[in-house]
Biotite code that builds the C-alpha atoms (Angstrom):
import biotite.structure as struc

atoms = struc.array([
    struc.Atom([0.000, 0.000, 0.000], chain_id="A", res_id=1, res_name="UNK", atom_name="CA", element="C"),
    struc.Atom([0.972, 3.423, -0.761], chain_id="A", res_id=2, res_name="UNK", atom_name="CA", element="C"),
    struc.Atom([0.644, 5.293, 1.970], chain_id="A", res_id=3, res_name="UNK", atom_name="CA", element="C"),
    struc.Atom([2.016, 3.229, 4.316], chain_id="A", res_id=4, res_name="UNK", atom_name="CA", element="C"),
    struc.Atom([5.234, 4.264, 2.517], chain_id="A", res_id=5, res_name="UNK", atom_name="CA", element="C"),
    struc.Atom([4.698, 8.288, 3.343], chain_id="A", res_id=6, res_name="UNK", atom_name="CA", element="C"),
    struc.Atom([6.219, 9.599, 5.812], chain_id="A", res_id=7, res_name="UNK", atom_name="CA", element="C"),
    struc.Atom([3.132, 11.756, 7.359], chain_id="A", res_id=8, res_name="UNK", atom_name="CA", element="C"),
    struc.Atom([0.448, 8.778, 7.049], chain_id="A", res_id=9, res_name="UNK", atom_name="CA", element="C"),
    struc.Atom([2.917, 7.019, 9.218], chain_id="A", res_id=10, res_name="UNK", atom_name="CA", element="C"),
    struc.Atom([3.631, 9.920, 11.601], chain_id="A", res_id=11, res_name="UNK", atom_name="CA", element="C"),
    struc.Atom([-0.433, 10.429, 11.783], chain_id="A", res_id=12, res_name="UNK", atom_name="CA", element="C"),
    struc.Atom([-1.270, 7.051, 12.161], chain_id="A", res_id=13, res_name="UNK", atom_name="CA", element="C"),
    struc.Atom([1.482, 6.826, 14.721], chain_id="A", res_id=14, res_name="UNK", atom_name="CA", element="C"),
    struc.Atom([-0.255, 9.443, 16.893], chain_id="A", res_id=15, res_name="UNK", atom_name="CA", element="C"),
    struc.Atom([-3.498, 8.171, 16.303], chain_id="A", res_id=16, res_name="UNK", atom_name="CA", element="C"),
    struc.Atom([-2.991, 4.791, 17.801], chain_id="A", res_id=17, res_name="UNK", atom_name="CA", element="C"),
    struc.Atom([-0.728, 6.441, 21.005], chain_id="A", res_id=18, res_name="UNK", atom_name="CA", element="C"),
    struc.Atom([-3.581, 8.857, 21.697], chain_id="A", res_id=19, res_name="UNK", atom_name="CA", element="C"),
    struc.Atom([-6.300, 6.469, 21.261], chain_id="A", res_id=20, res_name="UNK", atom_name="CA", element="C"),
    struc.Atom([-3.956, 3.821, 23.814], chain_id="A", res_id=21, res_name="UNK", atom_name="CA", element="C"),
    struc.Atom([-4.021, 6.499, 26.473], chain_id="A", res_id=22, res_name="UNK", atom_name="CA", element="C"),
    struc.Atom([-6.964, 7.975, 25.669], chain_id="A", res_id=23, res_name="UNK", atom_name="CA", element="C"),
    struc.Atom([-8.719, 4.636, 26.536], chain_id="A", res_id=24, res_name="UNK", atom_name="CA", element="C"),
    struc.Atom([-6.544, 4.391, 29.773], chain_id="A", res_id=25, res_name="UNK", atom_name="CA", element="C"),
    struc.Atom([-6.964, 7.773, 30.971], chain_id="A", res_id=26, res_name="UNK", atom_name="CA", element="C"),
    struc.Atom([-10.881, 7.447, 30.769], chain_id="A", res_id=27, res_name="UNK", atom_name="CA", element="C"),
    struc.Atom([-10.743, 4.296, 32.284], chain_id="A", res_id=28, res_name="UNK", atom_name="CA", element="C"),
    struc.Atom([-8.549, 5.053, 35.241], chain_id="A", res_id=29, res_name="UNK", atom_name="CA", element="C"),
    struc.Atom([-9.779, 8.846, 35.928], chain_id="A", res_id=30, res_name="UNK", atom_name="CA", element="C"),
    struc.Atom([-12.365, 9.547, 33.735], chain_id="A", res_id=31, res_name="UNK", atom_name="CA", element="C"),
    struc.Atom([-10.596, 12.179, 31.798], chain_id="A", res_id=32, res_name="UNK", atom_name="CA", element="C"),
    struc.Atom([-9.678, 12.598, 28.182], chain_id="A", res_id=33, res_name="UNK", atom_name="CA", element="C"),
    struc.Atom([-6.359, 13.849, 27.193], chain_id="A", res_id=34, res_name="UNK", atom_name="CA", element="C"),
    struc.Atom([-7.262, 17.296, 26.009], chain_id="A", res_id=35, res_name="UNK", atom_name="CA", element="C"),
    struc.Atom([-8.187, 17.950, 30.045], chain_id="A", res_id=36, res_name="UNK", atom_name="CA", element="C"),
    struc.Atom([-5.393, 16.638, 30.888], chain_id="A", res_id=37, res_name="UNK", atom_name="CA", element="C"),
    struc.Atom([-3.298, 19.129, 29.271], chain_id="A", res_id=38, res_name="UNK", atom_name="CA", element="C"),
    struc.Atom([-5.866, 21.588, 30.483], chain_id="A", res_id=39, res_name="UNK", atom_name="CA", element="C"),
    struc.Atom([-5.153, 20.559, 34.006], chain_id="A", res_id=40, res_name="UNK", atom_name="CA", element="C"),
    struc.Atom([-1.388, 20.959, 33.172], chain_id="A", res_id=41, res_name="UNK", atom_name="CA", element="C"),
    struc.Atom([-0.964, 23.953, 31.552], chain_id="A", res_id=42, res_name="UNK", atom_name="CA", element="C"),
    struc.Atom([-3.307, 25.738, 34.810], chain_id="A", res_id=43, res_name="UNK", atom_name="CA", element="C"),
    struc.Atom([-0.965, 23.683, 36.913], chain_id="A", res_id=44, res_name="UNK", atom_name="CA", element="C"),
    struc.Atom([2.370, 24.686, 35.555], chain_id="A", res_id=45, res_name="UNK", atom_name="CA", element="C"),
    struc.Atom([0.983, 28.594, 34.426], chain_id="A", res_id=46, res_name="UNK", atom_name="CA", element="C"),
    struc.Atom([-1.574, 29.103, 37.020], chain_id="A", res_id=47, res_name="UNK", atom_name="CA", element="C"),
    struc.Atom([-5.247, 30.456, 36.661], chain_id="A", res_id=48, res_name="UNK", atom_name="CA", element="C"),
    struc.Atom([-5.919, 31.752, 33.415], chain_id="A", res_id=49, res_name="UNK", atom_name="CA", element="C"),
    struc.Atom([-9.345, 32.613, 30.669], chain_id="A", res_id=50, res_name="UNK", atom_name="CA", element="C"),
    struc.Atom([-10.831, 30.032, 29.348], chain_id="A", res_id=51, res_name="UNK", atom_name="CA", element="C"),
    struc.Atom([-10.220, 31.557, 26.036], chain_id="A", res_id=52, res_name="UNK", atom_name="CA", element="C"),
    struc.Atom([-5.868, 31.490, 26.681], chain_id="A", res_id=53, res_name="UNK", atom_name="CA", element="C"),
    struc.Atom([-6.179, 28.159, 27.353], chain_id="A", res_id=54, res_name="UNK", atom_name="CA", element="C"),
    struc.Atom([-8.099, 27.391, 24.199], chain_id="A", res_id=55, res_name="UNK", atom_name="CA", element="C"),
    struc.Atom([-5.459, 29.255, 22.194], chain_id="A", res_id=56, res_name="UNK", atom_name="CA", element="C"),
    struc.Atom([-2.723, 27.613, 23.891], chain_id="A", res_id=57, res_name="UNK", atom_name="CA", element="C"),
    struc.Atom([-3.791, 24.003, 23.393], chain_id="A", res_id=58, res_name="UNK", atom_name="CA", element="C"),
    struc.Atom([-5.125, 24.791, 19.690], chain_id="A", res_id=59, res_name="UNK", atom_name="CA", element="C"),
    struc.Atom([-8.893, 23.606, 21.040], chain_id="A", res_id=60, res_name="UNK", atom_name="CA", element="C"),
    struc.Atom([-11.745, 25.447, 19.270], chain_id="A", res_id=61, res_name="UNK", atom_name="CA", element="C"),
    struc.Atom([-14.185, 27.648, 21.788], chain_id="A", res_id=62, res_name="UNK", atom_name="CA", element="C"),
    struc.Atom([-16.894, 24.942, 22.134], chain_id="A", res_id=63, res_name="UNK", atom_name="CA", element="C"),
    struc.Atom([-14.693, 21.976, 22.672], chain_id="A", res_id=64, res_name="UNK", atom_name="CA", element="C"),
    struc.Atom([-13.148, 24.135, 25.516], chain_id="A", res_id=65, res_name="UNK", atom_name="CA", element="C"),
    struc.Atom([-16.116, 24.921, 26.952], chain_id="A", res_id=66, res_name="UNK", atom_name="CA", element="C"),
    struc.Atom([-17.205, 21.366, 26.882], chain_id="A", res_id=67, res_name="UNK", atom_name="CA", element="C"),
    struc.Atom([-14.223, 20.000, 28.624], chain_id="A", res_id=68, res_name="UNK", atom_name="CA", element="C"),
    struc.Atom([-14.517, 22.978, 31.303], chain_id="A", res_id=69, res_name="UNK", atom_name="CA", element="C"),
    struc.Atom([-17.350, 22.274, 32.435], chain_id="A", res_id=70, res_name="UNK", atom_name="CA", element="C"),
    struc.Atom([-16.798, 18.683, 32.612], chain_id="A", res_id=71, res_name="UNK", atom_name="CA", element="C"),
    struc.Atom([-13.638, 19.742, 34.759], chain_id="A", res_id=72, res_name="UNK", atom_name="CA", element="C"),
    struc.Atom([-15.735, 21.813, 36.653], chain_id="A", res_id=73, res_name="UNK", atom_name="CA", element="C"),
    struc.Atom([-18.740, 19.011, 37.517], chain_id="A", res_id=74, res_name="UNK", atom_name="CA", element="C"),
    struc.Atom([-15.764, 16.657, 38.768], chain_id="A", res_id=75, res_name="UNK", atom_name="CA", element="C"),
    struc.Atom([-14.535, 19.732, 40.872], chain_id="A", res_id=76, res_name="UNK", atom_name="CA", element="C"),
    struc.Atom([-11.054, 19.124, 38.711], chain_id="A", res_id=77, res_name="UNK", atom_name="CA", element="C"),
    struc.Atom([-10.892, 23.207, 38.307], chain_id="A", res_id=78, res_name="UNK", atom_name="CA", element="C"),
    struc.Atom([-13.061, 26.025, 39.645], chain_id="A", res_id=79, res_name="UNK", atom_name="CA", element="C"),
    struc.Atom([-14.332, 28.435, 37.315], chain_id="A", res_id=80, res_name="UNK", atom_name="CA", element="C"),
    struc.Atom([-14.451, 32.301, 38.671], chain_id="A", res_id=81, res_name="UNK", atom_name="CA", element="C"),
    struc.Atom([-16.055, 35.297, 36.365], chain_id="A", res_id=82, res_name="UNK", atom_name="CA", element="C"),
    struc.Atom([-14.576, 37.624, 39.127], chain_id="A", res_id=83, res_name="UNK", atom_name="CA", element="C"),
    struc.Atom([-15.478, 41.223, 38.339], chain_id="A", res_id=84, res_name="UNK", atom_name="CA", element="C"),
    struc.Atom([-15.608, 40.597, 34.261], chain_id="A", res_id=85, res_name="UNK", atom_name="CA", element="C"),
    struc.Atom([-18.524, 38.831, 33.684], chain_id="A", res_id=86, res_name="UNK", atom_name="CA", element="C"),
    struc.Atom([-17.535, 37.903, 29.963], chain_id="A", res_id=87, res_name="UNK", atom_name="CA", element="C"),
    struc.Atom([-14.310, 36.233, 30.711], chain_id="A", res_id=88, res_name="UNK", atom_name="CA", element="C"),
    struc.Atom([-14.179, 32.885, 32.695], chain_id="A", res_id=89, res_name="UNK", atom_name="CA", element="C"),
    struc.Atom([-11.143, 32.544, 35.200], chain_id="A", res_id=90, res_name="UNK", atom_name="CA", element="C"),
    struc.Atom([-10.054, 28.632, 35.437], chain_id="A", res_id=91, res_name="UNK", atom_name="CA", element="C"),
    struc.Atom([-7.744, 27.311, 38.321], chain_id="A", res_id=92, res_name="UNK", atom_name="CA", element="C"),
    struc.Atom([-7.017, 23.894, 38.998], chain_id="A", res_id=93, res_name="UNK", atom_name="CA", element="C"),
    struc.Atom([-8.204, 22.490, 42.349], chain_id="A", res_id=94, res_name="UNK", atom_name="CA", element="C"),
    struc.Atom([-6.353, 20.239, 44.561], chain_id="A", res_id=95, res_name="UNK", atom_name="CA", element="C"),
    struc.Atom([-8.514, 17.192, 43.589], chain_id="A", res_id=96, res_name="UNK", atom_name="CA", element="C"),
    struc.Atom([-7.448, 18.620, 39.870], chain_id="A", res_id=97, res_name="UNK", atom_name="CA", element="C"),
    struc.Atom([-4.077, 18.389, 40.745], chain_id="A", res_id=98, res_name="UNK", atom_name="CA", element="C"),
    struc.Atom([-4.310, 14.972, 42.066], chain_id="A", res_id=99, res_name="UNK", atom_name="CA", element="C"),
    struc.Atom([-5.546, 13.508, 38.921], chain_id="A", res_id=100, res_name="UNK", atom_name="CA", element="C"),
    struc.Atom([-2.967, 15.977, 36.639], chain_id="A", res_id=101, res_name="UNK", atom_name="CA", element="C"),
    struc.Atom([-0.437, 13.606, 38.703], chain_id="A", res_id=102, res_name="UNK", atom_name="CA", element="C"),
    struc.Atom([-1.966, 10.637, 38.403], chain_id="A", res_id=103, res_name="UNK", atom_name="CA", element="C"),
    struc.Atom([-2.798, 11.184, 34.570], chain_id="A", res_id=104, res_name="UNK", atom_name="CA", element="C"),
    struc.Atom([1.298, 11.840, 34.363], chain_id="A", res_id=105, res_name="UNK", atom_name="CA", element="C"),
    struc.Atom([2.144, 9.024, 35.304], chain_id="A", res_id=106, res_name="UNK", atom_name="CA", element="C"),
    struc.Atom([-0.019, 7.029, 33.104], chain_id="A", res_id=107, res_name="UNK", atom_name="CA", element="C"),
    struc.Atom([1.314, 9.130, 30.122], chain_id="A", res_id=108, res_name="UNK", atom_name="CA", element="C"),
    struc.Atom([5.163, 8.373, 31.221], chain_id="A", res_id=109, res_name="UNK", atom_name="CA", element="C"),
    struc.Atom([4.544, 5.008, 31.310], chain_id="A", res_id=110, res_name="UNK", atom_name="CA", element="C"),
    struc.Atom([2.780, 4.944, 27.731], chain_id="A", res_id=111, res_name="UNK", atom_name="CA", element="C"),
    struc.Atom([5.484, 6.803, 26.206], chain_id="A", res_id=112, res_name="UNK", atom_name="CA", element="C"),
    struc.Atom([7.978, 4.544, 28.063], chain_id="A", res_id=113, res_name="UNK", atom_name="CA", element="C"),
    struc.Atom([6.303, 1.041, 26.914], chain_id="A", res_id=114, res_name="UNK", atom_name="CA", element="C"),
    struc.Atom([6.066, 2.760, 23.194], chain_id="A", res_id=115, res_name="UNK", atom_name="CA", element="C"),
    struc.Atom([9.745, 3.687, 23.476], chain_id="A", res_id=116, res_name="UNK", atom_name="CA", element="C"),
    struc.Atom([11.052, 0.664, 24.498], chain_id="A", res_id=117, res_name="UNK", atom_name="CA", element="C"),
    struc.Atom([11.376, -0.236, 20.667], chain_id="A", res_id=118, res_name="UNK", atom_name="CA", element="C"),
    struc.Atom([13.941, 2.396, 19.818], chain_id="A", res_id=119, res_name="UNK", atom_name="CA", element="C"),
    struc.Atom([17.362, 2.733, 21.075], chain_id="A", res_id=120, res_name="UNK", atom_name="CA", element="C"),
    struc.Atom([18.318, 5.883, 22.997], chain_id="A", res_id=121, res_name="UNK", atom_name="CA", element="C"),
    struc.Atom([20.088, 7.109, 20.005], chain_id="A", res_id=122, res_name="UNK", atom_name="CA", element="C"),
    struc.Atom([17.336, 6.934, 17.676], chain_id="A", res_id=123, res_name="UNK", atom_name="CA", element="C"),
    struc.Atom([14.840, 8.998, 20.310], chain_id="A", res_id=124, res_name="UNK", atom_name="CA", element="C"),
    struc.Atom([17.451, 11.841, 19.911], chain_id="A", res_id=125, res_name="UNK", atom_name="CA", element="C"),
    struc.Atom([17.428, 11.587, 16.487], chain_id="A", res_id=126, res_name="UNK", atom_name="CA", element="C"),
    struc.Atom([13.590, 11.382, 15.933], chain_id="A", res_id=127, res_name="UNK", atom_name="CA", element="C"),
    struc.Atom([12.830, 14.265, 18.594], chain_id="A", res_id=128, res_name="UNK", atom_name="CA", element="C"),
    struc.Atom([15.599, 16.290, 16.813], chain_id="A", res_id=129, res_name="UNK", atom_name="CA", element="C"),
    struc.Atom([14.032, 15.718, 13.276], chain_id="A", res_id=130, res_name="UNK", atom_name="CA", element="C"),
    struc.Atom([10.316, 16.526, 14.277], chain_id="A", res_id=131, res_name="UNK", atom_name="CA", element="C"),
    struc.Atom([11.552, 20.114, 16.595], chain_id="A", res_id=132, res_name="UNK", atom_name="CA", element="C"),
    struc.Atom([13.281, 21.398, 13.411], chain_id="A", res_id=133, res_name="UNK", atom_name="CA", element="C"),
    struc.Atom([10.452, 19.906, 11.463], chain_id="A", res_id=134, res_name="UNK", atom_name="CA", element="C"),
    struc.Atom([7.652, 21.821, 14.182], chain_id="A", res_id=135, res_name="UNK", atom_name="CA", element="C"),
    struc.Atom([10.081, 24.963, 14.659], chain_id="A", res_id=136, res_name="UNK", atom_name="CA", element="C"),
    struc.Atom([10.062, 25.876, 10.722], chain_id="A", res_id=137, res_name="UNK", atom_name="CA", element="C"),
    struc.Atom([6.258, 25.824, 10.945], chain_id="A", res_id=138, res_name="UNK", atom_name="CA", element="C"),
    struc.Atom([5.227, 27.233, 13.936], chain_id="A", res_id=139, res_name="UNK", atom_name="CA", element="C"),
    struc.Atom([6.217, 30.679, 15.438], chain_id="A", res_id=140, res_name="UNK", atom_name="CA", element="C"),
    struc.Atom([7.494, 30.945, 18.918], chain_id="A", res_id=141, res_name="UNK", atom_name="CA", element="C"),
    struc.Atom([8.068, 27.282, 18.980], chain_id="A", res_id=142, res_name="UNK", atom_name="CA", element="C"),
    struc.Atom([11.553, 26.487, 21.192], chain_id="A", res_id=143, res_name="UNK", atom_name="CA", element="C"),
])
């Protein structure tokens, strides 16, 4: 087959089968998909922040944000605050948010671990150092 000889189908279909590995982990283990858990650690590592920044940062469109803020927000993950601007929704990550952002770590480490068993150390560097210049020449602001 054709494709399977293109360097982008196998790139895609690479990251389709990791995401939908963890994804089926993560929502069986904490009952959270992957795009809130990189909500929960981008509040962790940056702090409170709009709902809207967070959207921007993660490349998420407005209602699939919204979506997976409230979901946060029903399992108490993150607290959502209008504060004095009622148009712009403040989102902090609770301590039971936290909790899971840990947990949900560790399950990703270990996924990228057992997936990266199969390629020496050298090759890693290689690939990581191939896909950066690959992501750098593409997207601004990218280190």
């Amino acid at each position: 087959m054709e494709l399977n000889n293109k360097l982008f189908y196998q790139i895609s279909l690479l990251h389709r089968v990791f995401r939908r590995d963890a994804q089926n982990i993560l929502t069986n283990e904490l009952n959270v998909t992957l795009e809130m858990l990189s909500i929960l650690q981008i509040l962790s590592e940056s702090g409170a922040m709009p709902q809207q920044q967070l959207a921007d940062l993660l490349f998420i469109e407005k209602s699939s944000m919204k979506r997976n803020i409230d979901k946060l927000v029903a399992r108490e993950y993150v607290v959502a605050d209008y504060g004095l601007e009622k148009n712009r929704k403040i989102i902090t990550i609770s301590d039971k948010g936290n909790q899971v952002r840990m947990r949900g770590k560790q399950i990703m480490l270990q996924q990228e671990s057992s997936w990266l068993q199969h390629l020496p150390e050298e090759e890693q560097q290689s690939l990581m150092a191939s896909i950066s210049t690959l992501v750098k020449g593409q997207i601004d602001g990218f280190n």
